[in-house]
Rosetta silent file (secondary structure, phi, psi, omega in degrees, C-alpha in Angstrom):
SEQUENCE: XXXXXXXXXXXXXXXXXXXXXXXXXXXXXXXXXXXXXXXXXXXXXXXXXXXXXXXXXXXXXXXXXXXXXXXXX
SCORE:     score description
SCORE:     0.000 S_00000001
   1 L     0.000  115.770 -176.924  -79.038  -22.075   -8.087 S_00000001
   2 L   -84.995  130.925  167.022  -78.448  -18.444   -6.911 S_00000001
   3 L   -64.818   67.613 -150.553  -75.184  -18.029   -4.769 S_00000001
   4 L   -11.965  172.004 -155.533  -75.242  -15.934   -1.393 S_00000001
   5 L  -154.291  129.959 -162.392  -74.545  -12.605   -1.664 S_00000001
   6 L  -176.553   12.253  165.293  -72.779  -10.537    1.217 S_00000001
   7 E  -135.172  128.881  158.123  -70.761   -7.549   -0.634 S_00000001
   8 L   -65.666  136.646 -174.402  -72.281   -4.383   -2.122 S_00000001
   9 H   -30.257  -25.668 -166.278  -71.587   -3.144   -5.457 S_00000001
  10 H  -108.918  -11.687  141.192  -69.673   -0.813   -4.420 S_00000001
  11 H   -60.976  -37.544  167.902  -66.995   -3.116   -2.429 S_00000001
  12 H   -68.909  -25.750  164.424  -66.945   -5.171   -5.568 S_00000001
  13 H   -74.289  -38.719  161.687  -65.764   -2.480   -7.160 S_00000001
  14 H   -59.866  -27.457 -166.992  -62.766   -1.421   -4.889 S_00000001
  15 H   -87.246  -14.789 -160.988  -61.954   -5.339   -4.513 S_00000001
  16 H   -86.334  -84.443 -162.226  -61.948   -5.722   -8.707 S_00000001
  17 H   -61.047   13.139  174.987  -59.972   -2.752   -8.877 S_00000001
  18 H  -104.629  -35.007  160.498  -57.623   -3.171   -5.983 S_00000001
  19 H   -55.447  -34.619 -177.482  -57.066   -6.826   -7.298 S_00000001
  20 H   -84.076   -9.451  164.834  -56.086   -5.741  -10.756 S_00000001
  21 H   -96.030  -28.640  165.063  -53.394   -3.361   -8.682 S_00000001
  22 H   -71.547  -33.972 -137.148  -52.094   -6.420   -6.673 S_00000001
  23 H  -132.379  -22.555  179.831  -51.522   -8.410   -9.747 S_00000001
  24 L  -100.468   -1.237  171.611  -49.803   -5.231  -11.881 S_00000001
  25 L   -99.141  -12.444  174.914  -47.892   -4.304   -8.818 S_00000001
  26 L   -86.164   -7.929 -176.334  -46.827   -8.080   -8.381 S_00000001
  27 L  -129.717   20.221  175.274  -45.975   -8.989  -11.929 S_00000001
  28 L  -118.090   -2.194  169.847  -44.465   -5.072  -12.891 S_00000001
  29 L   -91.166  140.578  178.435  -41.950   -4.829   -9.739 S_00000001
  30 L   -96.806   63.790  140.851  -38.452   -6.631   -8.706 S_00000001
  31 L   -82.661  177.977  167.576  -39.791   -8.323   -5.939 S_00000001
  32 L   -81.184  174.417 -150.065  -38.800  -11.921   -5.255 S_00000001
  33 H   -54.620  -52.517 -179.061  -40.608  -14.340   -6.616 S_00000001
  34 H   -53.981  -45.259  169.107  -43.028  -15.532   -3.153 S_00000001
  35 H   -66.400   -7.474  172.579  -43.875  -11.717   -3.312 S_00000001
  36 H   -72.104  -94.450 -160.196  -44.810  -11.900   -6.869 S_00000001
  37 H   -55.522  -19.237 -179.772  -47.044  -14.669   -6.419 S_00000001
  38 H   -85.263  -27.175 -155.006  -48.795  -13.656   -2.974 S_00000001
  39 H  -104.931   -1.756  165.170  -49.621  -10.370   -4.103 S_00000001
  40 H   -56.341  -78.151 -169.096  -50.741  -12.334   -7.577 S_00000001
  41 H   -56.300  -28.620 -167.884  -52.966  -14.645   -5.442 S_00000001
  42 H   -79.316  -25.069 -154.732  -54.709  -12.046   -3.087 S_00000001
  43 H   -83.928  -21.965 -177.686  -55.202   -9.887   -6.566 S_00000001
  44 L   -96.135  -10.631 -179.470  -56.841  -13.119   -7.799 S_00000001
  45 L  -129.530   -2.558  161.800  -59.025  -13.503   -4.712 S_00000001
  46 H   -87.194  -71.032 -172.301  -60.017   -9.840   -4.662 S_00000001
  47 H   -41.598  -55.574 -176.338  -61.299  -10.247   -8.271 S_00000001
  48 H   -58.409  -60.651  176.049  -63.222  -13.482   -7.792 S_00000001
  49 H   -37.780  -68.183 -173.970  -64.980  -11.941   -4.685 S_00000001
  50 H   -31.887  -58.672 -179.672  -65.465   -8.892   -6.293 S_00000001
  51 H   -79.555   -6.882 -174.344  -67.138  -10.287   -9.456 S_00000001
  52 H  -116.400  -11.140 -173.899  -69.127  -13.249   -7.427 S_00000001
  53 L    43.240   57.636  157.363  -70.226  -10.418   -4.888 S_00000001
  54 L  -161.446  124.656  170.815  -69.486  -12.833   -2.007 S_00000001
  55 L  -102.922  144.937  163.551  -66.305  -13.331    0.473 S_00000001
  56 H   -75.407  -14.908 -176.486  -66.503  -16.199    2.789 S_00000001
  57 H   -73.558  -38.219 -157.008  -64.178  -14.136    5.513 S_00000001
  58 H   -82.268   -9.515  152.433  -66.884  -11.785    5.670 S_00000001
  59 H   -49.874  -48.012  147.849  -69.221  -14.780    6.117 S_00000001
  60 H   -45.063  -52.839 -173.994  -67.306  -15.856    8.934 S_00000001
  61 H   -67.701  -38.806 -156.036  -67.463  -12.581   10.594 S_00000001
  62 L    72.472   49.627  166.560  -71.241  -12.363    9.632 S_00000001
  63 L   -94.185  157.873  165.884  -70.606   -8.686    7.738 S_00000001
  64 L  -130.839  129.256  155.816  -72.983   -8.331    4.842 S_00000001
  65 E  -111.320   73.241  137.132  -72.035   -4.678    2.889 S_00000001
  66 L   -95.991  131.907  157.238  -75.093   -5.526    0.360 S_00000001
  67 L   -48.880  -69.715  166.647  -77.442   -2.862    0.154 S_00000001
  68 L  -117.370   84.030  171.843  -80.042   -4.773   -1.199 S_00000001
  69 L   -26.536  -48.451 -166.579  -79.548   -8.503   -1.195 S_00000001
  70 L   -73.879  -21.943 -174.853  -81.767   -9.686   -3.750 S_00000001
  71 L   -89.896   75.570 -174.813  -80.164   -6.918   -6.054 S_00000001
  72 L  -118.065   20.840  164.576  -76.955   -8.453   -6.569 S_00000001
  73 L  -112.436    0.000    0.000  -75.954   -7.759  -10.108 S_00000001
């Protein structure tokens, strides 16, 4: 079963890498802890979009950044 598709390659790549900067600026910083873990969790929900090519907010909105749908690895 293929999984909608509604980000372009090249927004998965800013959300991968902008997640993996949320999660080293959350676990390499003296914030308190709830800022640790929020910027952990968004860094964790940029990657899974990113790598799944689909957000559900932008599903909500109805944005698609896919270039080419059917091309979505």
């Amino acid at each position: 079963m293929e999984h909608p598709v509604n980000i372009g390659k090249h927004e998965c790549r800013l959300r991968i890498g902008l997640g993996i900067l949320l999660i080293g600026i959350g676990g390499l910083t003296a914030l308190p802890e709830w800022g640790s873990l929020m910027l952990f969790g968004l860094g964790v929900m940029a990657i899974y979009t990113g790598v799944h090519h689909f957000c559900p907010l932008w599903k909500l909105f109805g944005i698609n950044t896919c270039e080419h749908p059917q091309d979505h690895h």
